[in-house]
C-alpha positions in Angstrom: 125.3 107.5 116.0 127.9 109.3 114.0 129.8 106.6 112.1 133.1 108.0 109.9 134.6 104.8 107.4 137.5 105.6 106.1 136.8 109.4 105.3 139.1 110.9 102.7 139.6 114.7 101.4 141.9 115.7 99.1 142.2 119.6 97.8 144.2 119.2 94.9 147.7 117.7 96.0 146.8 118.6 100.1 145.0 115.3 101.6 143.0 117.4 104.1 141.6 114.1 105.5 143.2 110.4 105.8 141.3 107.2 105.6 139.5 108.7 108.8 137.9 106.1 110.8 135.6 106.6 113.9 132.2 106.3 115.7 130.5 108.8 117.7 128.0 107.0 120.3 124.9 108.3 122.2 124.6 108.4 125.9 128.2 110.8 126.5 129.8 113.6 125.0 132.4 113.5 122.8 135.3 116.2 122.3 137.3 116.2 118.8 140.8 117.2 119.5 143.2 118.6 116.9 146.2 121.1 116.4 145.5 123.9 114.0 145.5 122.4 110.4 144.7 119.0 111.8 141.4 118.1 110.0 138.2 119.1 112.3 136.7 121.5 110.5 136.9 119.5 107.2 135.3 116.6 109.0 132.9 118.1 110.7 131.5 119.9 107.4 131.5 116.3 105.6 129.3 114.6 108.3 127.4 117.5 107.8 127.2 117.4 103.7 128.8 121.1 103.4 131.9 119.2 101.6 132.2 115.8 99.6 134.9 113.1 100.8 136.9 112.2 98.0 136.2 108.9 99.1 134.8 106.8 102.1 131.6 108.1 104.3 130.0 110.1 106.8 126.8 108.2 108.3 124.5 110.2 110.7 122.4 107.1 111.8 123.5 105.4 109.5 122.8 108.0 106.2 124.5 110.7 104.5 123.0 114.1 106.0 121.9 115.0 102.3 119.6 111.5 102.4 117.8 112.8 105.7 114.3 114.8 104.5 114.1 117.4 107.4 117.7 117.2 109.1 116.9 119.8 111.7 115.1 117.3 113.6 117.8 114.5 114.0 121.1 116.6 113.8 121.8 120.3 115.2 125.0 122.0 114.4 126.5 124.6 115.0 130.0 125.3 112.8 130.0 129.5 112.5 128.5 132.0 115.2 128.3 134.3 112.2 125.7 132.2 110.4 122.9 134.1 110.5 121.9 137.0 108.6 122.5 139.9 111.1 119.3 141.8 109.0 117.1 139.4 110.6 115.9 139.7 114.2 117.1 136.4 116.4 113.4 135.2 116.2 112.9 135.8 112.8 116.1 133.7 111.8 114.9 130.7 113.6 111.4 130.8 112.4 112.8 130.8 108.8 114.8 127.7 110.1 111.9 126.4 111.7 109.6 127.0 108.7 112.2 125.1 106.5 111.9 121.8 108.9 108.2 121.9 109.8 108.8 122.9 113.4 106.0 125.2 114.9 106.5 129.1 116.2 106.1 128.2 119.7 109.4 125.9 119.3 111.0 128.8 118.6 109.7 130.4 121.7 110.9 127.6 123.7 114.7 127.4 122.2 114.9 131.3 122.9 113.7 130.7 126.6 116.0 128.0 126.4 119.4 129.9 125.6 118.5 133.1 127.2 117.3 135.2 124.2 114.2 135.5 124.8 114.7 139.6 125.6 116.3 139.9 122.5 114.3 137.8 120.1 113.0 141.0 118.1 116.6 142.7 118.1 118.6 142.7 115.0 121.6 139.8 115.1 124.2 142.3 113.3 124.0 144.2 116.7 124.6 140.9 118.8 128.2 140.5 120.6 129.7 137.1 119.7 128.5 135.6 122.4 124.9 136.2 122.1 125.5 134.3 118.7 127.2 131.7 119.6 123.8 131.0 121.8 121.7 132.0 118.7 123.8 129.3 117.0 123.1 126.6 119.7 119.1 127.8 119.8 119.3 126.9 116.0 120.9 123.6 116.8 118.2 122.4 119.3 115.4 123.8 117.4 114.5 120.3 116.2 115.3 118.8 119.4 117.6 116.7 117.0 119.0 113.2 118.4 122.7 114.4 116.8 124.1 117.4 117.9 127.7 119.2 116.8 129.2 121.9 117.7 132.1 123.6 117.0 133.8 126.0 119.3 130.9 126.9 120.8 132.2 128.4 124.2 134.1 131.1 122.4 132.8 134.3 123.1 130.8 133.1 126.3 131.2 134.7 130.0 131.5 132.3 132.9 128.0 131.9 132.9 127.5 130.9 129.5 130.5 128.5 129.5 129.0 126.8 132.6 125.4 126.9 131.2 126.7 125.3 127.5 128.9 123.1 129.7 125.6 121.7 132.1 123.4 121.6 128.9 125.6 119.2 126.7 125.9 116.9 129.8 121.6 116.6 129.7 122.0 116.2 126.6 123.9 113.2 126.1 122.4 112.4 129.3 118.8 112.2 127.7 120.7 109.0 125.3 121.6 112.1 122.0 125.2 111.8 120.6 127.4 115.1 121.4 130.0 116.0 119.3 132.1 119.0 120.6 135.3 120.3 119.1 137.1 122.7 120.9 140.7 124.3 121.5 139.8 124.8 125.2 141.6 121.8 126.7 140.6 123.5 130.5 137.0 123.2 129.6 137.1 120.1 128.0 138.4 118.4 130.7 135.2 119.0 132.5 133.1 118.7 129.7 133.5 115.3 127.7 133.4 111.9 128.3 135.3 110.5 125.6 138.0 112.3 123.0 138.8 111.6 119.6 142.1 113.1 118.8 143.6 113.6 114.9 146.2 115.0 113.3 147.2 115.2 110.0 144.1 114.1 108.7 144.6 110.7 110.9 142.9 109.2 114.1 145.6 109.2 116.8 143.9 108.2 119.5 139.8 106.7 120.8 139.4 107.0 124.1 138.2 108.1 127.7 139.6 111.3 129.2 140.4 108.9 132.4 142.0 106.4 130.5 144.1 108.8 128.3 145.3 110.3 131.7 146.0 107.5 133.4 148.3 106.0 130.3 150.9 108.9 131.5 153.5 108.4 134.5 151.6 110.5 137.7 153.4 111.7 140.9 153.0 112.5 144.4 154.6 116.1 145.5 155.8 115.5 149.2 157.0 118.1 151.6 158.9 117.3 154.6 161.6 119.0 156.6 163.5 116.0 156.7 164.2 115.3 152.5 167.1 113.4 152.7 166.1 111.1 155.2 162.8 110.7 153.0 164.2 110.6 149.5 166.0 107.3 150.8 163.1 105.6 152.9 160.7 106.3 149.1 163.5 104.9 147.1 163.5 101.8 148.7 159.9 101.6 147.7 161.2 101.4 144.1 160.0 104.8 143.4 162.3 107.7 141.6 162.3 110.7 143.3 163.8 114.6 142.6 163.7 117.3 144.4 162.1 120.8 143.4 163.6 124.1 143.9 161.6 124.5 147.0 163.3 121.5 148.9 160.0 119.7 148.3 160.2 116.4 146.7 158.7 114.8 143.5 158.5 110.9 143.9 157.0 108.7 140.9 156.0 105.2 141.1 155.1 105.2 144.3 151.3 106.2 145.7 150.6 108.6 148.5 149.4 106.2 151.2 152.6 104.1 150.7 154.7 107.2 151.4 152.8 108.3 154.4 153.0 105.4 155.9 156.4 104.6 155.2 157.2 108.3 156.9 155.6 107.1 159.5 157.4 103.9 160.5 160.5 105.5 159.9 159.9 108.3 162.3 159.6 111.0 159.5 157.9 114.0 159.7 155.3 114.4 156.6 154.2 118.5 156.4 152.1 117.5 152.4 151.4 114.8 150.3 149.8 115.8 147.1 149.2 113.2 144.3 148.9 115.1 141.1 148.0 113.6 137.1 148.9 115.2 134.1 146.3 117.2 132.9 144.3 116.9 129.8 146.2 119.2 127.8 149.2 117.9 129.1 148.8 114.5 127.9 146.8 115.9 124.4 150.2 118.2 123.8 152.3 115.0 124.2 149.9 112.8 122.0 149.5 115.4 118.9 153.2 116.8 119.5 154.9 115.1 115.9 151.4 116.2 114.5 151.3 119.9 115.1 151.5 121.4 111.6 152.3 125.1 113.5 155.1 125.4 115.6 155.8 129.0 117.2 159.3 130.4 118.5 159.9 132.8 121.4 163.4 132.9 119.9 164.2 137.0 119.6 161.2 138.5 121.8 162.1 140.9 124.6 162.2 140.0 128.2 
């Protein structure tokens, strides 16, 4: 488990990180949400001893990284695609990582196989695309076939493939009982990735929970379409629901299921053409959460149309 008590970073007069409280459990995988500026990074690089809190700690199984003899083989990590010396050939980068932790050659055979390297293992990593990296990266993490495993950003630079293959092999994962720790920017892919989210801004934990249950804290509606949407939009407002209509003459009613609709068409002799329930989505309901949070805000004020 990844356990964060009130984490603090300062850098000079910026706090970076506020009284940061969290736990990461095995058994699911965990996405760590954040606008630009919000906090991740630094986080992520204390729980992995790369930075020193100013105060309060980051407990991998209940240590400080730095107190753990051969780290590789309880926490992988991934925070740079460009970590590795592009002199060195793929294989020869992660048998001096290997070598380092006490893990045989033939591990390194298997972690190649692994994330689809293995035709490449002899070719220089300055010659690599970014995506080929990024898998380099996550070969390096699983080289100890760690318990822990972080990752940061690590579907950028993936095709379809890759996305789906990173996406199917943090599920086993956390599947097989390790603790996954994914920050990404990707809310699309998150949504069909994690289990749980743990969203900050400003340095500060705004919200630990489920992706079900932070969708399900936000109003959802049922898009209706029906030629007759007057007679309708009064027969669902007796139901108690609130209803609008859309610029398509289709209607919009919230507080009100679908089943209750269709069936209250029905009695009332009202053609029902749709009935589409619909939820926010999970970046939806993360832009709403971190909105008073976001340290950059854009304007489309003076760009052409």
């Amino acid at each position: 488990m990844i356990e964060l008590v009130e984490l603090t970073k300062r850098y000079g007069s910026t706090l970076a990180v506020d009284g940061l409280s969290f736990e990461v459990r095995p058994g699911v995988v965990t996405g760590f949400l954040g606008p630009n500026g919000a906090g991740k990074s630094t986080t992520m690089r204390m729980m992995l001893g790369l930075h020193r809190p100013t105060s309060g700690r980051a407990l991998v199984g209940g240590r400080r990284y730095d107190e753990i003899r051969h780290p590789l083989h309880e926490v992988g990590a991934v925070l740079d695609a460009d970590a590795a010396h592009p002199g060195r050939t793929a294989f020869v980068h992660l048998a001096c990582l290997a070598r380092s932790n006490g893990i045989s050659r033939a591990r390194v055979h298997t972690v190649l196989e692994q994330v689809g390297l293995s035709n490449v293992a002899d070719k220089r990593v300055g010659g690599f695309s970014l995506g080929m990296r990024q898998r380099l990266g996550i070969a390096g993490a699983l080289l100890g076939d760690p318990g822990v495993v972080i990752l940061d950003e690590p579907v950028n630079g993936l095709d379809a493939a890759g996305i789906r293959w990173i996406r199917s092999t943090l599920r086993a994962l956390a599947a097989q009982g390790r603790t996954v720790l994914l920050s990404s920017h990707l809310m699309s892919e998150m949504a069909v990735t994690v289990d749980r989210v743990l969203i900050i801004g400003k340095g500060r934990l705004i919200e630990d929970t489920s992706v079900a249950e932070m969708r399900d804290r936000f109003e959802r509606d049922v898009l209706v379409r029906t030629p007759r949407a007057a007679a309708l939009t009064t027969v669902i407002t007796r139901l108690g629901a609130t209803v609008t209509t859309t610029g398509d003459g289709d209607l919009i009613a919230v507080g009100v299921d679908a089943p209750a609709i269709g069936d209250a068409a029905a009695a009332a002799g009202i053609p029902v053409h749709g009935l589409t329930p619909r939820s926010a989505t999970l970046e939806d309901v993360y832009l709403q959460m971190t909105d008073e949070a976001a340290e950059y805000r854009a304007s489309t004020e003076g760009i052409a149309r």
